[in-house]
N, C-alpha and C positions, 0 to 999 in steps of 0.2 A: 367467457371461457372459464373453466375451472383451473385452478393452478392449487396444485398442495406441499408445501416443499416439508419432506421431513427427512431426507438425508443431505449435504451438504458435503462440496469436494471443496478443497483450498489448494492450489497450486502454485508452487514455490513456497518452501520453508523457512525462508529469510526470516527477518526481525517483522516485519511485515505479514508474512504468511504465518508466522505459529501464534501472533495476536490477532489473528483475526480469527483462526482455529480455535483459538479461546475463549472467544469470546463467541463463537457459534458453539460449542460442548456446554459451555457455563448456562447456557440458555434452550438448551434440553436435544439440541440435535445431535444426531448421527454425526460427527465428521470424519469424512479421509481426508489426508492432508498426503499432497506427490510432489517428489521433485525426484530429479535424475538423481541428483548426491546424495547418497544414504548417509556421508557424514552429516550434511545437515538438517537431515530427518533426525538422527543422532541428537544434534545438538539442539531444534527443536524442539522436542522430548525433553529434553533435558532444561529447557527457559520456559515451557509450560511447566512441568512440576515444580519449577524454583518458584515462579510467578503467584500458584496458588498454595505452595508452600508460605510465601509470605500473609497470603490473606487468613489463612488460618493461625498461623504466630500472631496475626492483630486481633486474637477471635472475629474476622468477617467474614470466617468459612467455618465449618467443623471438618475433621478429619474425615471422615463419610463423606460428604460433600465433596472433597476433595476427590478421592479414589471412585465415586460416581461421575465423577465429569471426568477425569482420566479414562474411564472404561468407554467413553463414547469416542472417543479419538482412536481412527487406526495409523498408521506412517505407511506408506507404498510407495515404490521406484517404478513400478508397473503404470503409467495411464489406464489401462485398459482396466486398472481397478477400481475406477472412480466411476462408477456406475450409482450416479446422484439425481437429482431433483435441483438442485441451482449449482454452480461451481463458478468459485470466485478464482480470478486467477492474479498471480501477482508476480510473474516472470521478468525476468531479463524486460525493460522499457524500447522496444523494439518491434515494431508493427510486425513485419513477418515471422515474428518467434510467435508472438500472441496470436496471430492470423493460426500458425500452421497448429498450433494444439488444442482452440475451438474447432479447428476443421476434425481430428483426433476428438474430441471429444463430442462431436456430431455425429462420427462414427457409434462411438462407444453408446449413445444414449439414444439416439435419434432425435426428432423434433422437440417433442416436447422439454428438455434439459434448456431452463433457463443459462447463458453464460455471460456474464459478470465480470467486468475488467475491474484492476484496482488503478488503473493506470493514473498516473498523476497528470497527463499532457496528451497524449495522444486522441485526435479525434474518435471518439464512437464510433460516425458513420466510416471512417476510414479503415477502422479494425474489422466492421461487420460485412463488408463489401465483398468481401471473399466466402462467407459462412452461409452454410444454407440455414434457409429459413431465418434472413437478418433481424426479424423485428421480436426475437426475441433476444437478442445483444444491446445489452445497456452497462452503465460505468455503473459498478456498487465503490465508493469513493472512500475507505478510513482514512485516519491520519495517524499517526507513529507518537506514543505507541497505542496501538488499536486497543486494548483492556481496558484504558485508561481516561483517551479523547472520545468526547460524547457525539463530536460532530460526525457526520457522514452525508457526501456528496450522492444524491442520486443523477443519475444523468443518461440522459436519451438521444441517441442520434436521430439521424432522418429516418428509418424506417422500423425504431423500437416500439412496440405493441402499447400505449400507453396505460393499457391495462396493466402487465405487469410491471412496468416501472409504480404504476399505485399500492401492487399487490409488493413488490420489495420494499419497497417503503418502509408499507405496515410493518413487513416481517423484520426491521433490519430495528425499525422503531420500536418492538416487541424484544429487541435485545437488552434493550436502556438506551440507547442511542438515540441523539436527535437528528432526525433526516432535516436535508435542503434540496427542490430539486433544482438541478443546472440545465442548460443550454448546452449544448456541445459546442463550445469555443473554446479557442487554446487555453488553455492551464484552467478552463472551468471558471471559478471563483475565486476558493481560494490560494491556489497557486499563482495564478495572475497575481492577485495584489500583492502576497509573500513574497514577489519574486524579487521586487526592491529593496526589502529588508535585507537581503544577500548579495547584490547587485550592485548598490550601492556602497554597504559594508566593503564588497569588495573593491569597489572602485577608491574607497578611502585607505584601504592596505595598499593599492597599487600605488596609487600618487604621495604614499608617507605620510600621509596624515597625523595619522596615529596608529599604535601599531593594536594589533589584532586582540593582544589582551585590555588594552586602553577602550577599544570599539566595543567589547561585551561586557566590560564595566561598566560604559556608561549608560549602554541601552537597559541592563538590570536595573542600574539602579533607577531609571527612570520609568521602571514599573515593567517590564518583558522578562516573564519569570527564566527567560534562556538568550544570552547575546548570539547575534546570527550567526556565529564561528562554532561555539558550543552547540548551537543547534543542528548546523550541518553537519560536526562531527556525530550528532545523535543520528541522523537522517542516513547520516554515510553521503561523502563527500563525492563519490561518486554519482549515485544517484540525484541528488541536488545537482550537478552539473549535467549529466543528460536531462534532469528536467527543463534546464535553464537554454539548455542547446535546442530540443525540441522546441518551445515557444518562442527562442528568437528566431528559428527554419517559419513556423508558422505563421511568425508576422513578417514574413518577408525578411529577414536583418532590420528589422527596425532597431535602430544603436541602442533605444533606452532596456533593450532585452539581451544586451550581446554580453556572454558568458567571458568567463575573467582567464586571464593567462595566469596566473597564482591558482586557481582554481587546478585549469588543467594540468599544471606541473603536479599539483596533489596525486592527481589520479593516472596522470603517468607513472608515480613513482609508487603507486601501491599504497599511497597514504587516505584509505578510503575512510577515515574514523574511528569513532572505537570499537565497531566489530574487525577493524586488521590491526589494532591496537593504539596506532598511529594515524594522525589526522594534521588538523590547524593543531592538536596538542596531545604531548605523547599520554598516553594510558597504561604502556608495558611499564 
């Protein structure tokens, strides 16, 4: 089969979605970048040009450089403007939000438009079940922040074309990125195994162990360039916790994946990290 991608949609704006729009612009594509909130289309815009603003302050960009990878990015609240060649989507972690805007975007492009979860947990073959023409639904995997981490998760459900899971590969590996491809099991790779680094952390906050800044003191100094507290407030405290709820639904409640009550009071109270300011530790 032939497959040529050279325009690119990124859906959802997050921390998430504008690094990954970055890192598809810096590497010569077309990108649209959607989400419903135009404020954070807004503030997207705004963490791309601060982002390669800094790589030109370290002379690893020129000024030109800059403002030509800015000019390939557009921002849209429209879906129906995302008339692309692959679109990565990186929404709300919620099978029927992800279901219903591949089905919109199989509208918008018809078959041939590869579509791409960034989803951290959610099965493949579970998202593509509902999508016509499933076997071109596969996981394209970053990790946070995406500009920066080299790694990326390929990943195929049951009925992804293995053709293009090879052909995004190349492409993703043509960015500077190093691909791995996964199995469609819960949390894939690396999230399964990261998920004790937090899990456990948390379970040591719960039972007084040690308190939460003692825990990411010692895992730093013992070589983890970020303690699991610091790190989920990077990730957003939220997200880390549906991730964590998602793989313990997945392995049936097996205990050694059961999410934390300190966690969830986090994100009942709005304390999702440093993009709400406030986390495991204040940032306002």
């Amino acid at each position: 089969m032939h497959i040529n991608v050279k325009r690119i949609g990124i859906a959802g704006a997050g921390t998430m979605g504008s690094g990954m729009a970055q890192v598809s612009a810096q590497s010569g594509f077309h990108t649209i970048v959607f989400d419903i909130n135009e404020s954070m289309l807004s503030k997207a815009k705004t963490a791309i040009e601060k982002s390669l603003q800094m790589l030109v302050d370290k002379q690893k960009m020129s000024p030109e450089k800059k403002e030509s990878i800015l000019d390939l990015i557009e921002f849209t609240s429209n879906a129906s403007d995302l008339k692309v060649d692959l679109v990565i989507e990186a929404v709300v972690e919620k099978t029927e939000v992800k279901q219903a805007f591949f089905q919109k975007m199989a509208e918008v492009n018809g078959d041939s438009c590869i579509l791409a979860t960034n989803t951290s947990s959610i099965p493949i073959t579970q998202i593509a079940a509902e999508i016509p023409n499933p076997s071109r639904v596969l996981g394209i995997h970053f990790f946070n922040p995406a500009p920066v981490m080299k790694l990326v998760e390929i990943i195929s459900g049951a009925e992804t074309n293995p053709a293009i899971a090879d052909y995004c590969k190349e492409l993703i590996e043509g960015m500077g990125k190093t691909c791995v491809m996964a199995a469609d099991a819960p949390g894939f790779i690396v999230n399964r195994v990261a998920r004790h680094y937090y899990v456990e952390a948390l379970k040591l906050a719960e039972e007084n162990v040690a308190s939460i800044e003692t825990i990411d003191k010692l895992m730093e100094s013992s070589g983890f360039k970020m303690g699991p507290f610091r790190l989920m407030d990077l990730i957003g405290v939220d997200t880390n916790f549906s991730v964590t709820s998602s793989i313990y639904k997945l392995f049936h409640q097996d205990a050694k994946f059961r999410p934390s009550r300190i966690q969830q009071q986090k994100v009942d109270a709005g304390h999702h990290g440093r993009k709400t300011g406030k986390g495991f530790y204040n940032y306002e």
